[in-house]
N, C-alpha and C positions, 0 to 999 in steps of 0.2 A: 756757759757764756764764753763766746770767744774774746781773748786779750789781744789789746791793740799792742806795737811793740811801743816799748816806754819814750816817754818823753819830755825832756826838759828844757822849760822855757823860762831862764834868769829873772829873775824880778817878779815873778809869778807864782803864787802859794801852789802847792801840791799836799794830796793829801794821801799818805803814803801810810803800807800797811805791809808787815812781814809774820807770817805766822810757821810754829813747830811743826815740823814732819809730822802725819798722818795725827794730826792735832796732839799731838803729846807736849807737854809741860815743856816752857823752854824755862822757868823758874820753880827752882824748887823751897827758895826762903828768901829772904827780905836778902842776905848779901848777895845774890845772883841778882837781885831788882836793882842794888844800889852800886853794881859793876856795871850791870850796863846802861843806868842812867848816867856815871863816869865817863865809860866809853863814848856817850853822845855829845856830851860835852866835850870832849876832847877833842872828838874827828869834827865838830861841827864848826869846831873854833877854825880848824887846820883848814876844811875845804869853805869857810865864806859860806855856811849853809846858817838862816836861822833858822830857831825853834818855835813856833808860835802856840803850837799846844802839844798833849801826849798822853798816852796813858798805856800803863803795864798790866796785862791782863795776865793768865796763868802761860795762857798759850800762844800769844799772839802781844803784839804792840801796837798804836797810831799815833802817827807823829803828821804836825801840819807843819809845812816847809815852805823859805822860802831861798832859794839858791840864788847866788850872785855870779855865777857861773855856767857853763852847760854840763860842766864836768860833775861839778859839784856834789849834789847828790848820788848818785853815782861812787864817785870814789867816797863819797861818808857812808854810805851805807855796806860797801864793800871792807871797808876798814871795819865796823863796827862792827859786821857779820863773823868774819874772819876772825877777831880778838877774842868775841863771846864765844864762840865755839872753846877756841884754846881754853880761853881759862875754862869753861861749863867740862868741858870730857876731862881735862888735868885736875879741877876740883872735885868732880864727882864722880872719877876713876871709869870712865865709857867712853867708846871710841865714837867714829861716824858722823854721819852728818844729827845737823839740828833742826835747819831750815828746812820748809816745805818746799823751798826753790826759789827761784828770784822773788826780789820785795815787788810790791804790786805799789801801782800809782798812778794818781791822776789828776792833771792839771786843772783848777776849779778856779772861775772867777770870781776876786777880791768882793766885789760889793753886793751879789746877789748872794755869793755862798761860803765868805769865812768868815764869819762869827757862827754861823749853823752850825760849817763844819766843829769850830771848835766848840761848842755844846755836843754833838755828835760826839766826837771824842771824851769829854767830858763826862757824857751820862752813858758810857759804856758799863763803868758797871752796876748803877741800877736797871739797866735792861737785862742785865747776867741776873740780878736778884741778889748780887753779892753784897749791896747796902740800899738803905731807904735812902738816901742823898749822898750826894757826890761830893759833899764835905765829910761825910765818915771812910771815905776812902783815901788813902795816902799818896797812891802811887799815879796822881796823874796832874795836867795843870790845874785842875779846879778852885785847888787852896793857894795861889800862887795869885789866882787873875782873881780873885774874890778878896784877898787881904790879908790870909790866915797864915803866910807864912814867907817866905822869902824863898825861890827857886832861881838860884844863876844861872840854871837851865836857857832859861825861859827869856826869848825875844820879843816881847809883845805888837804885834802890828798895827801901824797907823792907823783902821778902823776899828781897833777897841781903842786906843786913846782917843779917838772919838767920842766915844761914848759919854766923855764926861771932863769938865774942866779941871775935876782936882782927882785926886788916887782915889778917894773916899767915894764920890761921885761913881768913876768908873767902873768898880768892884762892884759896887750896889746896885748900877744896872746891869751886870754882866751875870749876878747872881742871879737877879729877876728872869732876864731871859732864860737862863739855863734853869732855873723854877719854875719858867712857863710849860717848857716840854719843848715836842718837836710833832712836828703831822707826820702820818705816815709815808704821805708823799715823800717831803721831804730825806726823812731817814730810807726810805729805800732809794732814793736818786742818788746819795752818797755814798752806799754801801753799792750799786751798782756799776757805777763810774770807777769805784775803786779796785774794782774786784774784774772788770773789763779793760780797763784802761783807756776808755775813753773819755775826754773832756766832760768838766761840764757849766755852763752858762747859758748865758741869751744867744741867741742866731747872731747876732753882734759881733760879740764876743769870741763867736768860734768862725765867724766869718775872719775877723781880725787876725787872732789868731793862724790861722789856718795858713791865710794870705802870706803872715810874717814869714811863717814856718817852711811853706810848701807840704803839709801835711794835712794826710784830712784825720780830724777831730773828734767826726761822729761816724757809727756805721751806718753803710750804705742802707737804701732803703729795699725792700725783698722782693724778689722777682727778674727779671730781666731788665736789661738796661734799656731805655726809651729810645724808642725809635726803630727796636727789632723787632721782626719776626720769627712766629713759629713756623718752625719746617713743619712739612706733610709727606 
C-alpha cells in the first residue's frame, strides 16, 4: 500500500505506529519497556504532544496522539527514536539501526474513531494471543483507563470523560467496550489508514480537513482522471 507523506494537524488525535527493523525485537526485558515508556513522557511533556492511549508490543508500539503543535509530534517521536536507539545498542552491546523507518500515522476523527482507536490499541495483545484480556497485560493504557492503576503517561481525552460522570463510571464503560470487541471492518480501517497514511473519517470530516489543510486526505480514486481520453 502506498504512504501518503505524513501529516499533522494540532488538536487532532493521530494514531501513530513505529515498528523494529525487518520485525526484530526492539524490547528485549521489562527495563527497555520501562526506558522507553520514560522517554515518552519526557519528549511528550517537551513537545505539547498528549498521550491518550499505547501499548508495547515486542516489536513494535501504538500510541494515540494529540499534538498542540505542527511540530510536535514530529520532534517527540524523533527525540524518542534517537534516545532508544542510544541507550538499546549502549545497553545491549550492538550497533545500527533499530527502527524499520519513519513512524507511520494518521490523522483519525475524534468522534467516529477514538475510543475504537484506543480499544484498537488496547486489545493488541489479545489479538497476538499473548493474554486472554487486556488487563493481564502490563504494558499498555488498558489498566490506567479501566482503574487498575495510575499511569502519568496517560492524557485522557474529552470523549472518554464522556463516558461517564464519576472515574468509577467511566472505567466501567470503557471496560465494556473494550469487552465488547471490535468488527472486523472496523480493525482493519485502522490498521489501514495507519499503515498508508491516509486520514480517516466521514466525507465531512476529510472535506474539512482537507480544505483547512490544502491537502488531500484520501487516495485518489483508480483509473484516469474524468474528463480524459484514450488515445488510439
Amino acid at each position: 500500500m502506498a504512504r501518503q507523506a505524513r501529516l499533522t494537524v494540532p488538536g487532532y488525535p493521530h494514531h501513530v505506529i513505529q515498528r523494529g527493523n525487518d520485525r526484530q525485537a526492539i524490547f528485549r526485558d521489562d527495563s527497555d519497556r520501562e526506558r522507553l515508556l520514560f522517554l515518552l513522557h519526557q519528549y511528550s511533556r517537551q513537545t505539547a504532544v498528549a498521550i491518550h492511549a499505547y501499548v508495547l508490543m515486542d516489536n513494535h508500539f501504538h500510541l494515540l496522539l494529540s499534538p498542540e503543535t505542527v511540530q510536535g509530534i514530529p520532534q517527540m517521536m524523533q527525540g524518542v527514536g534517537r534516545s532508544y536507539v542510544r541507550y538499546f545498542n549502549t545497553r545491549h552491546q550492538r550497533s545500527g539501526t533499530l527502527w524499520e523507518g519513519r513512524y507511520r500515522s494518521s490523522l483519525i476523527e475524534s468522534e467516529r474513531y477514538l475510543l475504537t482507536c484506543m480499544a484498537y490499541i488496547d486489545l493488541n495483545p489479545v489479538r497476538a494471543g499473548m493474554v486472554s484480556d487486556p488487563a493481564q497485560y502490563p504494558w499498555s493504557s488498558y489498566r490506567h483507563l479501566t482503574g487498575l492503576r495510575v499511569d502519568k503517561l496517560l492524557s485522557p481525552h474529552t470523549l472518554f470523560w464522556g463516558l461517564g460522570n464519576t472515574p468509577f463510571a467511566r472505567e466501567a464503560a470503557y471496560a465494556e467496550m473494550v469487552g465488547a470487541g471490535m468488527g472486523n471492518d472496523q480493525q482493519l480501517a485502522l490498521t489501514r489508514s495507519v499503515l498508508t497514511g491516509w486520514a480517516l473519517g466521514s466525507e465531512d470530516f476529510i472535506q474539512e480537513v482537507s480544505q483547512a489543510t490544502q491537502r488531500r486526505l484520501t487516495p485518489g480514486k483508480p483509473g484516469r482522471p474524468h474528463g480524459t481520453r484514450r488515445r488510439t
